[in-house]
C-alpha positions as CSV (number, residue, x, y, z in Angstrom):
1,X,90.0,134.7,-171.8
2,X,88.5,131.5,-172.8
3,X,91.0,128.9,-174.2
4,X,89.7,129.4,-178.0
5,X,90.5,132.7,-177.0
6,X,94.1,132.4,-176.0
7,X,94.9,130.4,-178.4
8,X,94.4,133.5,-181.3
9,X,95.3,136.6,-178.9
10,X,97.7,134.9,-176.5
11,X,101.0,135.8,-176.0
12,X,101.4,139.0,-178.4
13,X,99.7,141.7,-177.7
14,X,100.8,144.7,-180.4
15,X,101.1,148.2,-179.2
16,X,99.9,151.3,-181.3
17,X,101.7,151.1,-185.0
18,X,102.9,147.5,-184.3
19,X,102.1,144.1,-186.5
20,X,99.1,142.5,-185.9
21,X,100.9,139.5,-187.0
22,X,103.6,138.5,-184.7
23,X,106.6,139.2,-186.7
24,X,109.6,136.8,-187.5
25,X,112.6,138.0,-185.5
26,X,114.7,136.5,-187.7
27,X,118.4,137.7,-185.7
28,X,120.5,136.0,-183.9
29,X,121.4,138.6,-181.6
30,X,120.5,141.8,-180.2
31,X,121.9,145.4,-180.0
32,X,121.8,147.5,-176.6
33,X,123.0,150.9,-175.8
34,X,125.6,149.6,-172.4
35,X,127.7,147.1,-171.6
36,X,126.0,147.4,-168.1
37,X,122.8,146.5,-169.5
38,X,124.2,143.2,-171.6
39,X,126.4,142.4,-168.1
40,X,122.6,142.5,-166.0
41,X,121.4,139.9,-168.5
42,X,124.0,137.6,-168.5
43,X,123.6,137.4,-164.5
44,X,120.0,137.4,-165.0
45,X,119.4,140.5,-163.0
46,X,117.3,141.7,-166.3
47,X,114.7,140.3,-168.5
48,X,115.2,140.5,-172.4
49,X,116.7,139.0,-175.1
50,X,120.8,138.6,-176.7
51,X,121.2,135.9,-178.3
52,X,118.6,133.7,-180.1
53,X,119.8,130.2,-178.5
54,X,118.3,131.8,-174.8
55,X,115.4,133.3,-176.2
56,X,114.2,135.5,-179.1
57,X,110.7,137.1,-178.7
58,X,109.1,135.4,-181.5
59,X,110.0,132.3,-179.6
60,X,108.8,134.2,-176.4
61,X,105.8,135.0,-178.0
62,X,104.8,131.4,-178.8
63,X,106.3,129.9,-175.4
64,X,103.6,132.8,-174.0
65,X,100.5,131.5,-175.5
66,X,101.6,127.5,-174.6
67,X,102.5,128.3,-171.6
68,X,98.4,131.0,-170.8
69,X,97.0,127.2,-172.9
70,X,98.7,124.6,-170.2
71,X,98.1,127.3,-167.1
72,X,101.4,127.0,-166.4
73,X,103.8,129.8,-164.9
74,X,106.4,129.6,-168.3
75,X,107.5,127.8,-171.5
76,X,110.6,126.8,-173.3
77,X,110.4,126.3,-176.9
78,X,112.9,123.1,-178.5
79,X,113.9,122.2,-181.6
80,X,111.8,118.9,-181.5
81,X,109.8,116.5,-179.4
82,X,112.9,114.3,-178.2
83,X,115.1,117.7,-177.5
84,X,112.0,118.7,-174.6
85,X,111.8,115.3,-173.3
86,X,116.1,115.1,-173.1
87,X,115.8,118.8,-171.4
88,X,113.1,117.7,-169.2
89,X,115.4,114.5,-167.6
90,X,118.5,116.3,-167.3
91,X,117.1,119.2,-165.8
92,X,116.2,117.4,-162.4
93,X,118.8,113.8,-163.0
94,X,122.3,113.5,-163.8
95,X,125.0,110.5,-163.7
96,X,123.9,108.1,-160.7
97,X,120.5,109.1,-160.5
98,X,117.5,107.2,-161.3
99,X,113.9,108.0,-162.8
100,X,110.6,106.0,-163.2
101,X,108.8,105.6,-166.8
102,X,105.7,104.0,-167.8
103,X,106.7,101.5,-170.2
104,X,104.0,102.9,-173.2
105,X,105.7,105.9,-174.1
106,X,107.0,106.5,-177.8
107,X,109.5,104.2,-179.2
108,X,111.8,107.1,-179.9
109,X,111.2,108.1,-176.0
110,X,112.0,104.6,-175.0
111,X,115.8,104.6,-176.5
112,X,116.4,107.9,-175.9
113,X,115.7,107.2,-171.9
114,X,117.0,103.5,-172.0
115,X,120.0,103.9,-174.4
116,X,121.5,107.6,-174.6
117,X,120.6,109.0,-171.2
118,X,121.3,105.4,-169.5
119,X,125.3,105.8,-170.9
120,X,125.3,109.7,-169.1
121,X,124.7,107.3,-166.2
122,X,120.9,107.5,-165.5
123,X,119.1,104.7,-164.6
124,X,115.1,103.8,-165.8
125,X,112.9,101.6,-164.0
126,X,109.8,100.9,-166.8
127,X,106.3,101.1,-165.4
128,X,103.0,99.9,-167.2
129,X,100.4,102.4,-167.2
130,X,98.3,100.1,-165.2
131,X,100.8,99.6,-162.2
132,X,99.3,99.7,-159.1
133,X,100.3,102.3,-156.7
134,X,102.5,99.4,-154.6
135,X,104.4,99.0,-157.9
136,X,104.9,102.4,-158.2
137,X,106.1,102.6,-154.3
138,X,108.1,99.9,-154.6
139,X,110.5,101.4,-157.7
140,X,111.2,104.7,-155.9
141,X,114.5,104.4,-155.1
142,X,116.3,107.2,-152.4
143,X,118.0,109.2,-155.6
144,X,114.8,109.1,-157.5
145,X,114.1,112.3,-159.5
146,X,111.0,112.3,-161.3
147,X,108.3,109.6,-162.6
148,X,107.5,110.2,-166.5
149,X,104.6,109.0,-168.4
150,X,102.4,109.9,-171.4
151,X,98.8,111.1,-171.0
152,X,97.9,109.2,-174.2
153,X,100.4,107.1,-175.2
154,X,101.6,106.7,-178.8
155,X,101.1,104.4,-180.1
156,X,99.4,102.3,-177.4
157,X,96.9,104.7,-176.9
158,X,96.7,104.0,-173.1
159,X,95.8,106.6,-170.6
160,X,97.8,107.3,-167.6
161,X,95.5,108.1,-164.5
162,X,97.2,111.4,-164.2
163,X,95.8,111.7,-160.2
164,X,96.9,108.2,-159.1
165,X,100.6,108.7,-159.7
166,X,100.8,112.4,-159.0
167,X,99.5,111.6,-155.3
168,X,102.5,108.8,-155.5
169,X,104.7,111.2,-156.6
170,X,104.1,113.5,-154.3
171,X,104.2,111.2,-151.5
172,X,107.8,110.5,-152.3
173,X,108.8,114.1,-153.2
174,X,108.6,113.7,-156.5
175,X,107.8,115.4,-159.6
176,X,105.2,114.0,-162.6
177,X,105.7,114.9,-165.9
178,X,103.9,113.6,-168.6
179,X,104.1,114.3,-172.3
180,X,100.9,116.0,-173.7
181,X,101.4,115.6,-177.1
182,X,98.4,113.4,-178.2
183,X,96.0,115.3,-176.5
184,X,97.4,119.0,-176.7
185,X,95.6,121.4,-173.7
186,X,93.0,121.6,-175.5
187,X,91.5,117.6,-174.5
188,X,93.4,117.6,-171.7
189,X,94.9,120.1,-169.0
190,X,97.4,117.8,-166.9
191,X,98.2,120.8,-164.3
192,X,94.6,120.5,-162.8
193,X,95.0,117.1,-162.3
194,X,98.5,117.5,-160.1
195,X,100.8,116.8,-162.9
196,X,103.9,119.1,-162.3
197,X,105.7,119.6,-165.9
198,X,104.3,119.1,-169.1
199,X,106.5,118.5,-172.7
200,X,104.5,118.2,-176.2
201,X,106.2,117.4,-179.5
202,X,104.8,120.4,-180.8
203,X,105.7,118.6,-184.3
204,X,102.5,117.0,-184.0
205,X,98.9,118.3,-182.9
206,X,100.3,121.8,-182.0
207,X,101.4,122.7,-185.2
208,X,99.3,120.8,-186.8
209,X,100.1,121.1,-190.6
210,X,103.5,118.7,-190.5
211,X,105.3,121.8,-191.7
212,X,107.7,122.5,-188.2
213,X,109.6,120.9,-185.8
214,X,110.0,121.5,-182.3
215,X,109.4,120.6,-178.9
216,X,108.5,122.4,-176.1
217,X,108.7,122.2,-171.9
218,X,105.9,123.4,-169.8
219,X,106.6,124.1,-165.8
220,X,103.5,124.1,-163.7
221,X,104.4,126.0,-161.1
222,X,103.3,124.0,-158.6
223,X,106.0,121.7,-157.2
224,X,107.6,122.8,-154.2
225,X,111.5,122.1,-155.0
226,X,113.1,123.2,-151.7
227,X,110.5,121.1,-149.8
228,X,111.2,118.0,-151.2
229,X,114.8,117.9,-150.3
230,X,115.7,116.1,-153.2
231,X,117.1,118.9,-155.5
232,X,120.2,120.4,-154.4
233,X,120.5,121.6,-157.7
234,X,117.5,124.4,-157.2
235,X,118.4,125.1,-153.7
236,X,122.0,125.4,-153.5
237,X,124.1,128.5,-155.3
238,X,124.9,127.4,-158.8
239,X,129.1,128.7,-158.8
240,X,128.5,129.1,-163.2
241,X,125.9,132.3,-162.2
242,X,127.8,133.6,-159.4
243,X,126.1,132.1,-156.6
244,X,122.4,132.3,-157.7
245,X,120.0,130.3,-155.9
246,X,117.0,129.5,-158.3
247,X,114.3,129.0,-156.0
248,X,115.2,132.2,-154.3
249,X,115.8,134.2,-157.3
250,X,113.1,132.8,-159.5
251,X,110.2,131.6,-156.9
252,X,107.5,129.2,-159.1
253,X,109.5,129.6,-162.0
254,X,112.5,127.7,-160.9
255,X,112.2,125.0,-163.4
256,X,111.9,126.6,-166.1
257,X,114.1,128.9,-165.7
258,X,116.7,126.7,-164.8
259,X,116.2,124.6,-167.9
260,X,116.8,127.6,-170.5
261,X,119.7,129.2,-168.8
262,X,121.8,126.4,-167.8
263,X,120.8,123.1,-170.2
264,X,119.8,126.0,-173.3
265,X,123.2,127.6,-172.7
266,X,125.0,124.7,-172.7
267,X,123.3,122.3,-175.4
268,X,121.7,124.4,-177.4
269,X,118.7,122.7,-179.5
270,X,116.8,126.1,-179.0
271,X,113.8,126.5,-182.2
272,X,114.4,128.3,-185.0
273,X,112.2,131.6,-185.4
274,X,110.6,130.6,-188.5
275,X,109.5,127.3,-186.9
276,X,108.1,129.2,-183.8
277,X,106.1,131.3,-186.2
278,X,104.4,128.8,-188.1
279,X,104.0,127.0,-184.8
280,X,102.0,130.3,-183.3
281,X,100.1,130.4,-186.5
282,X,99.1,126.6,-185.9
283,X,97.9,126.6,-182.9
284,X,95.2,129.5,-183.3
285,X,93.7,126.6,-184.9
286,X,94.0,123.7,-182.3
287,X,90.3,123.9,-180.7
288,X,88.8,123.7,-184.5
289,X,91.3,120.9,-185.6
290,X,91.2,118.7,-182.4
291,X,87.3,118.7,-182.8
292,X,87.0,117.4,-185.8
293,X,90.6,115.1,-185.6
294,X,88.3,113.5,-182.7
295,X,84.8,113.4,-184.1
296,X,86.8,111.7,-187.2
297,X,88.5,109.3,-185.0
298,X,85.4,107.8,-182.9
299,X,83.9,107.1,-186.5
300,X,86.7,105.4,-188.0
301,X,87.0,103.4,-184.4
302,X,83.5,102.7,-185.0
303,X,83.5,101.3,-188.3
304,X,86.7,99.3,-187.4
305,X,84.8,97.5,-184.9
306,X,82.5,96.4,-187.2
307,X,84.7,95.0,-190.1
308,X,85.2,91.6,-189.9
309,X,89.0,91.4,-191.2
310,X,89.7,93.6,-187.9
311,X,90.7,91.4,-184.7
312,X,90.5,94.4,-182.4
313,X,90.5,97.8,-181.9
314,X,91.6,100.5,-179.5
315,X,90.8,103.7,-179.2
316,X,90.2,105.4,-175.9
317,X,87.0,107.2,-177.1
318,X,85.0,104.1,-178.1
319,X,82.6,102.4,-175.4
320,X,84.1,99.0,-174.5
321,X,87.4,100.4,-174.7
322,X,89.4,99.5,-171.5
323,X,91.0,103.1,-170.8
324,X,87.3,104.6,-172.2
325,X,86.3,105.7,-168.0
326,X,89.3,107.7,-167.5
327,X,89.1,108.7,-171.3
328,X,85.4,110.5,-169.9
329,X,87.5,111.6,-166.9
330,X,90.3,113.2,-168.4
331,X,89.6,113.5,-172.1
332,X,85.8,114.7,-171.6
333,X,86.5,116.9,-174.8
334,X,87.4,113.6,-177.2
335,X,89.9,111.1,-177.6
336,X,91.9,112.8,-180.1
337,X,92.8,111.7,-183.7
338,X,94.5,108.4,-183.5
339,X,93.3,104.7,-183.9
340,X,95.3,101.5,-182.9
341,X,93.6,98.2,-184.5
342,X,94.9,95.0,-185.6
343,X,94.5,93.4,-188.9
344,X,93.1,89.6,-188.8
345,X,96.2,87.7,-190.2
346,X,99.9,88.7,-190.9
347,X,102.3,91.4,-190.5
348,X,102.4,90.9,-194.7
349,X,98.6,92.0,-194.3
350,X,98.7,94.4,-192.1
351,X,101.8,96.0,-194.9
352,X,99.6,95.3,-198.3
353,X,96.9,97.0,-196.8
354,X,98.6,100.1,-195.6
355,X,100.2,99.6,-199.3
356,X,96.2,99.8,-200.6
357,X,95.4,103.0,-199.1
358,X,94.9,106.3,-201.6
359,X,93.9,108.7,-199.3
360,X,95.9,107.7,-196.4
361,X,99.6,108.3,-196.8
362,X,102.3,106.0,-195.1
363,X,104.6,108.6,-193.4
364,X,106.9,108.5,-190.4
365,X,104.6,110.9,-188.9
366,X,101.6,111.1,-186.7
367,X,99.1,113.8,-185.7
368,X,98.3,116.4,-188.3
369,X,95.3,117.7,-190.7
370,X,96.1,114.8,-193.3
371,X,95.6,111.2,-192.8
372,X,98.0,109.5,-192.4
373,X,98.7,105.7,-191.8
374,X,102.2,103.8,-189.9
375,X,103.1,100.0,-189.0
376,X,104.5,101.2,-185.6
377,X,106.4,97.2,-185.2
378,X,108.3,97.9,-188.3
379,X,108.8,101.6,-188.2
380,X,109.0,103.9,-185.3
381,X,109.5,100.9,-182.7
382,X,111.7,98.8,-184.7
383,X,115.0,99.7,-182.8
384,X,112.7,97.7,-180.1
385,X,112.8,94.0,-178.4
386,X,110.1,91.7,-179.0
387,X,110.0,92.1,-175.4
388,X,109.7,96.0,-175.4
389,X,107.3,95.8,-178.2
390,X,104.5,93.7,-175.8
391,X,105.5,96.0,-172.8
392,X,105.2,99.3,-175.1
393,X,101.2,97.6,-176.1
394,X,102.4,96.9,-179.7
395,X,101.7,93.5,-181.9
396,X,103.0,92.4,-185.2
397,X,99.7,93.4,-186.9
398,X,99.3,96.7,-185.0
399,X,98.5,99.5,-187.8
400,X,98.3,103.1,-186.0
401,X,96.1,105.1,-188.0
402,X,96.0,109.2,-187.4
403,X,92.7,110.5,-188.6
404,X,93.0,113.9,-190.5
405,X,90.5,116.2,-191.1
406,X,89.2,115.2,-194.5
407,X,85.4,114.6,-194.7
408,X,85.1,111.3,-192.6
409,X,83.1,109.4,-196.0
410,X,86.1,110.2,-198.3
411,X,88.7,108.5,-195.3
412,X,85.8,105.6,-194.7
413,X,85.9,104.9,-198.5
414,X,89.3,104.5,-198.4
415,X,89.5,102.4,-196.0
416,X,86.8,100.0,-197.0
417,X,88.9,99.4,-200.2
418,X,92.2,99.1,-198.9
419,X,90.5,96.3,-196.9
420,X,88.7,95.0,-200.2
421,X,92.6,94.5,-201.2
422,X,93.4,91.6,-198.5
């Protein structure tokens, strides 16, 4: 099936008499006939569901389709964005080991790695996007675990050349994952371009309606974990399933695998039903939404370009933009819906003319059908150093600015008098 395709039939396929919706299994556990047959799940000898915090199969029905959208060999479903990219770390590091992160990641991503997961006693070595493959070399340490990156960075809108530091990665025995959020499969697949595990805040593009969060994890496949020599954890017998080995039990699904039955078990964080629903019905929508998110977004980049009380403007998408040749490489599709640009002035500019908007709403949110504006300095980065802000690509004036869906003369209007207000 093509990917518009998969993203309406995947992942629930109804037999004779059955929904044609996928239905809300709205239980948190499950009735069998045997003990025997409840015994063979909790050793993972058999495939189904028990209890909703390991799976449920309207959660297995959405993790499905992601999973048929990324080409990737399974899914976990989260309760939000920072719950995947938590899942994701521990799942390969714990206290003592060490992991590599490009600098322009979410400022949400950047204290979660360098405040909570730095006190369970992993260390972060911050990247920029732009470091040179020496650079790269010269952070891996020997207990190195993964590298992490974004393929379109929020808000910095810089794009990680996704080949580049897989091949480093590699070389080391290492794997890449990268968060997909911006992009969603539909701009950008990172699996064909060696990227090993993907994560999306499935809050955003995804759903795409700002009605459900969640989070989910994406395993490739692809990385060879008994090979590398650097993850005892998949190779050895793990003594809290009776010995089970996960690369020999599980093959290309090891990852995965191991991430809902050990760190799902344990934490918890799994998504609700009803957000996995509203999720699936998002999503048969993505190819039609990202379209016109990015044919909105090259307009507004356009017109920003032009205005005279704009000092500058990025958006990957517009020529003259410094990541716009890998934006053609890996985003041949579009850029997606988001615009970066800086107000000529102050930071009390760039606020009254957020404050002048009509049409654009200021919300602690990014990537859905309504536009939506943010001051990323004063809002979601705040928590941030002056110098994290400059390392994460973010100024003072820096307005991020998520183009909806709307007809792009009703969100041009309102920009042009929002700007007629400073």
């Amino acid at each position: 099936m093509q990917f518009e395709t998969k993203c309406v039939q995947a992942g629930w396929e109804p037999k004779n008499g059955e929904p044609r919706v996928m239905p809300i299994y709205q239980s948190t556990t499950f009735k069998f006939d045997s003990s025997q047959h409840v015994a063979d799940l909790f050793d993972l000898k058999a495939a189904g569901h028990f209890y909703t915090r390991l799976s449920n199969p309207t959660l297995d029905a959405v993790e499905q389709r992601i999973a048929a959208l990324e080409g990737g060999v399974g899914a976990m479903l989260t309760s939000a964005g920072q719950a995947a990219s938590t899942f994701a770390i521990l799942n390969l590091a714990h206290s003592g080991d060490h992991v590599i992160s490009c600098s322009a990641i979410y400022g949400g991503t950047v204290n979660l790695f360098g405040v909570t997961l730095e006190k369970l006693g992993i260390s972060f070595t911050w990247l920029e996007p732009d470091a040179t493959d020496e650079e790269i070399q010269a952070a891996i340490r020997p207990n190195t675990k993964a590298i992490f990156g974004e393929t379109l960075a929020n808000p910095a809108l810089a794009i990680l050349d996704l080949e580049r530091w897989a091949n480093v990665a590699h070389r080391n025995g290492l794997p890449l994952i990268v968060d997909n959020t911006f992009p969603t499969p539909y701009l950008c697949r990172p699996f064909e371009h060696g990227v090993d595990i993907v994560i999306h805040a499935t809050t955003k593009y995804l759903d795409g309606h700002a009605m459900s969060l969640g989070g989910v994890i994406v395993d490739s496949g692809n990385f060879d974990w008994a090979a590398s020599g650097r993850f005892p954890e998949f190779t050895t017998p793990d003594a809290s399933y009776h010995g089970l080995v996960y690369t020999e039990a599980f093959g290309k699904a090891a990852y995965i695998v191991k991430a809902r039955v050990q760190l799902m078990r344990d934490i918890g964080a799994q998504a609700a039903p009803m957000n996995a629903f509203l999720l699936g019905v998002g999503i048969e929508t993505l190819p039609l939404r990202m379209e016109r998110h990015s044919s909105n977004a090259l307009a507004v980049a356009k017109w920003l370009a032009n205005h005279p009380k704009v000092e500058w403007v990025r958006y990957p998408g517009l020529k003259g933009d410094k990541y716009y040749p890998l934006a053609q490489k890996y985003l041949p599709k579009g850029a997606s819906g988001v615009v970066a640009f800086g107000v000529k002035g102050t930071r009390a500019d760039a606020q009254k003319l957020m404050d002048s908007m009509k049409l654009a709403a200021i919300v602690v949110h990014v990537a859905d059908s309504r536009t939506c504006v943010l001051h990323p300095a004063s809002m979601t980065h705040r928590q941030l150093t002056d110098e994290q802000l400059v390392m994460a690509g973010i100024s003072p004036t820096m307005i991020r600015f998520s183009v909806g869906i709307e007809h792009i003369d009703d969100i041009l209007a309102d920009l042009e008098q929002a700007f007629a207000c400073i």
